[in-house]
C-alpha positions as CSV (number, residue, x, y, z in Angstrom):
1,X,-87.2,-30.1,-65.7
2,X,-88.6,-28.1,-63.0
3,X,-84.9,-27.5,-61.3
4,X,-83.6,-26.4,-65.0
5,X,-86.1,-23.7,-65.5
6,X,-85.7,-22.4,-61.5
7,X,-82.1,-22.6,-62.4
8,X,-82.0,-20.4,-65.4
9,X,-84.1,-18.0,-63.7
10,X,-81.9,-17.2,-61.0
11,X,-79.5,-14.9,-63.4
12,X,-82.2,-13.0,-64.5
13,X,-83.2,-12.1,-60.8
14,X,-79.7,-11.3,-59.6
15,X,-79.4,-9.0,-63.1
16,X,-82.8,-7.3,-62.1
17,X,-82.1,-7.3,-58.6
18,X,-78.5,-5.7,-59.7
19,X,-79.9,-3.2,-61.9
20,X,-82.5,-2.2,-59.3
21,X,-79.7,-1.2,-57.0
22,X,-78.0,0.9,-59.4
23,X,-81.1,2.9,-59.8
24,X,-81.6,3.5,-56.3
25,X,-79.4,5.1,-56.6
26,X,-81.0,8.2,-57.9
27,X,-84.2,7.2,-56.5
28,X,-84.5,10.1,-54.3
29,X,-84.3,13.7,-55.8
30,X,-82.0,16.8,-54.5
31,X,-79.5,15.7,-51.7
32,X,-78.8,18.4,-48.8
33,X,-75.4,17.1,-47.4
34,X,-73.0,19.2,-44.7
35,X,-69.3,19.7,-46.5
36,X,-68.1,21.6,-43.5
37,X,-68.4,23.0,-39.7
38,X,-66.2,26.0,-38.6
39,X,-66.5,27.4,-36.0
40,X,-69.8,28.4,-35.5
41,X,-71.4,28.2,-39.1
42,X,-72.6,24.9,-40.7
43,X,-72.0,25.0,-44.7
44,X,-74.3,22.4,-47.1
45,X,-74.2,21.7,-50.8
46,X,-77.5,21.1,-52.8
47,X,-77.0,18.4,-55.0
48,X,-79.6,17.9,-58.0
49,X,-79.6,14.2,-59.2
50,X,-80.5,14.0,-63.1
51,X,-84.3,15.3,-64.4
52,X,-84.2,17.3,-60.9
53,X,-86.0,20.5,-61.3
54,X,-87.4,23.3,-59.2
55,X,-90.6,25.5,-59.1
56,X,-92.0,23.9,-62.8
57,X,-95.8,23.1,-61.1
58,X,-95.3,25.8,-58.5
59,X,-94.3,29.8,-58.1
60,X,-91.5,28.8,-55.6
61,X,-88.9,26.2,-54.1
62,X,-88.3,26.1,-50.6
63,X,-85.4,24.2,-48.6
64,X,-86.5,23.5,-45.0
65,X,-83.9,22.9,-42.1
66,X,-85.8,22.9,-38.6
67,X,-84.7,21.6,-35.4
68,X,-82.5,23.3,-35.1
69,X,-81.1,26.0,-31.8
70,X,-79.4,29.1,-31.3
71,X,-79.3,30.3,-35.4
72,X,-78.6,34.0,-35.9
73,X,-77.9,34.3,-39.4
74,X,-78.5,32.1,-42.5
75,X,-77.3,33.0,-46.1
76,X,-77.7,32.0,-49.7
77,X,-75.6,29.6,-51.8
78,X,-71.9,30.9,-52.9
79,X,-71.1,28.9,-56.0
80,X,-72.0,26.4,-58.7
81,X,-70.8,23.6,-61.1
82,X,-72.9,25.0,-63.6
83,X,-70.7,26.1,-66.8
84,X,-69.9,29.3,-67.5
85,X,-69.7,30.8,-64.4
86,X,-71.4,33.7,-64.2
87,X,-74.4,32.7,-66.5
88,X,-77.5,32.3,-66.9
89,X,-77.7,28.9,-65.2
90,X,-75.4,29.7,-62.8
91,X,-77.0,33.3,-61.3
92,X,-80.6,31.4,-61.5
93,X,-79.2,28.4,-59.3
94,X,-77.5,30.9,-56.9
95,X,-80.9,33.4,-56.5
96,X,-82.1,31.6,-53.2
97,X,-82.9,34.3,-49.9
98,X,-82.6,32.6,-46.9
99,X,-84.8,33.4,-43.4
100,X,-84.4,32.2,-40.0
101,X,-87.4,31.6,-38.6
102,X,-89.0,30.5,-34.7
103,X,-86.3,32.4,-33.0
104,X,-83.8,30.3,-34.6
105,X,-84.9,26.8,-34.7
106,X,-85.7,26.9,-38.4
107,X,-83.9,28.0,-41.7
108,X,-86.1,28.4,-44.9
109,X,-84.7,29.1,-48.4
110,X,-86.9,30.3,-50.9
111,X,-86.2,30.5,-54.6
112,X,-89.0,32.6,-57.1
113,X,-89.3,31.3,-60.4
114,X,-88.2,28.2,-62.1
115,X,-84.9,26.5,-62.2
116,X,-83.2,23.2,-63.2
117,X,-81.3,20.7,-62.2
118,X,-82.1,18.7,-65.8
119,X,-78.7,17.6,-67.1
120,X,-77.6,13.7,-67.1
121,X,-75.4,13.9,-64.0
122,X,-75.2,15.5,-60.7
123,X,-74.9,19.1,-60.8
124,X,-74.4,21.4,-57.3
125,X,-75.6,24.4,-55.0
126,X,-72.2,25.3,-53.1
127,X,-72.4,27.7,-49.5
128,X,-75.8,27.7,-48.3
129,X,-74.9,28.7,-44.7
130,X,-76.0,28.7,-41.0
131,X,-74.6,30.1,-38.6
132,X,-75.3,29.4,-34.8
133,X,-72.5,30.5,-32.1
134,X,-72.1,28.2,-29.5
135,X,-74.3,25.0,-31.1
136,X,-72.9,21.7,-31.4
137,X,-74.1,19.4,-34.4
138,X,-76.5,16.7,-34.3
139,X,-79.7,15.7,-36.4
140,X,-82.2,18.3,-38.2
141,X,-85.2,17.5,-40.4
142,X,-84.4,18.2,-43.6
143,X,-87.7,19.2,-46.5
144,X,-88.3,20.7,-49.8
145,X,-90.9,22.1,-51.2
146,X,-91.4,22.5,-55.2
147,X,-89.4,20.0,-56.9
148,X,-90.3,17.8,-59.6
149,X,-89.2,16.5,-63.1
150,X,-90.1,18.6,-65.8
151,X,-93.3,18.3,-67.7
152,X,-91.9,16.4,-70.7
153,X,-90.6,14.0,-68.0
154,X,-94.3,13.7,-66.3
155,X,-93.5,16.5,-63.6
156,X,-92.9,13.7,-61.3
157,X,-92.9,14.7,-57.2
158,X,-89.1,15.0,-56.2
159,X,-89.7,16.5,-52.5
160,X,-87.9,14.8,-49.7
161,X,-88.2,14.8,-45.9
162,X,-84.8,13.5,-44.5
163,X,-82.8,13.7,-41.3
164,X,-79.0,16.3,-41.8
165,X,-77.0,17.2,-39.7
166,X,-76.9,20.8,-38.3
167,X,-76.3,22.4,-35.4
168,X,-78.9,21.6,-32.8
169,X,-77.9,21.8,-29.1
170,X,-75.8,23.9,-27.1
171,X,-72.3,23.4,-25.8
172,X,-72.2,23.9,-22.1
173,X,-70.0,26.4,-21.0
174,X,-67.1,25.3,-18.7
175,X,-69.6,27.3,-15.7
176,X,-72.5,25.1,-16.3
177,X,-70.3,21.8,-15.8
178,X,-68.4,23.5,-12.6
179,X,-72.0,24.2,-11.4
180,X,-73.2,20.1,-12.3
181,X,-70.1,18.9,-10.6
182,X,-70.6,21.0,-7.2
183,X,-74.3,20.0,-7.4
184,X,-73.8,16.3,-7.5
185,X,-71.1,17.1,-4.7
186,X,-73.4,18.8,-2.8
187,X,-75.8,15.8,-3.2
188,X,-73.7,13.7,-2.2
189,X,-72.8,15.4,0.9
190,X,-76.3,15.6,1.9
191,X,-76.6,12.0,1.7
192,X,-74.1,10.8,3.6
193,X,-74.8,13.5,6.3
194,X,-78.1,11.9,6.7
195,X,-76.8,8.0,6.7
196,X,-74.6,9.3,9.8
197,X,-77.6,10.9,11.8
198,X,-79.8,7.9,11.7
């Protein structure tokens, strides 16, 4: 009787199990992804998961990129899913002003006032931009500040701390590896030099 009833059970936990992985889904709030690298300027798109919202318990939203080396210039998003273009939805989810901060290791956009991401599927933030001449890309902490659900939904914490990418180090110059290969020459000249005197 025993083995029956641990039988029977085991559907139910695959179907929960199941279910729980399709909500994970969602489980985190906004997503901060890189869509594209040209030449020297890193573009992401904001992505708001369903009951995402922005500045409802605070004045302001921020987006957080640090770790980042060499950034001169930082903008704003370009573009939106949000229908029609144009209105209000769409000019509130594009009014973010962007600063580059700690002589360019950090990127902070800042949005006044609230803002939504509340609709049952993904909506998106297009062309929020860095740009860094000469960086190559590799991993950048990623934060927000000022996201939640909305208060009928229990205003809920959405922030998120996650690794992006972005650009982070410097490419050497064709120099600095000319200079690295004479050095390790050099080096190895020395050394030898020496084995022969003794």
């Amino acid at each position: 009787m025993t083995f029956l009833a641990t039988k029977s059970r085991r559907p139910v936990r695959m179907l929960a199990a199941a279910a729980a992985l399709v909500l994970a889904g969602h489980a985190q709030a906004v997503e901060f992804t890189l869509s594209s690298v040209t030449a020297d300027t890193w573009t992401y798109t904001l992505t708001y998961n369903p009951l995402d919202n922005y500045a409802i318990t605070t004045d302001t939203a921020t987006l957080t990129l640090s770790g980042l080396q060499g950034v001169t210039a930082a903008s704003g998003p370009s573009s939106t899913d949000y229908d029609p273009a144009g209105g209000f939805l769409d000019l509130v989810n594009l009014d973010w002003t962007a600063q580059v901060l700690g002589g360019g290791t950090e990127v902070v956009w800042t949005h006044v006032g609230s803002g939504t991401g509340n609709f049952g599927e993904d909506k998106h933030v297009f062309g929020f931009t860095v740009t860094a001449p000469g960086a190559s890309t590799g991993l950048a902490s990623f934060t927000t500040t000022g996201f939640s659900t909305d208060i009928s939904n229990g205003a809920v914490d959405r922030d998120i701390s996650i690794q992006v990418e972005g650009p982070v180090g410097a490419v050497p110059e064709p120099e600095i590896y000319a200079l690295m290969i004479g050095g390790l020459g050099a080096l190895g000249w020395i050394g030898r030099r020496r084995r022969k005197s003794r």
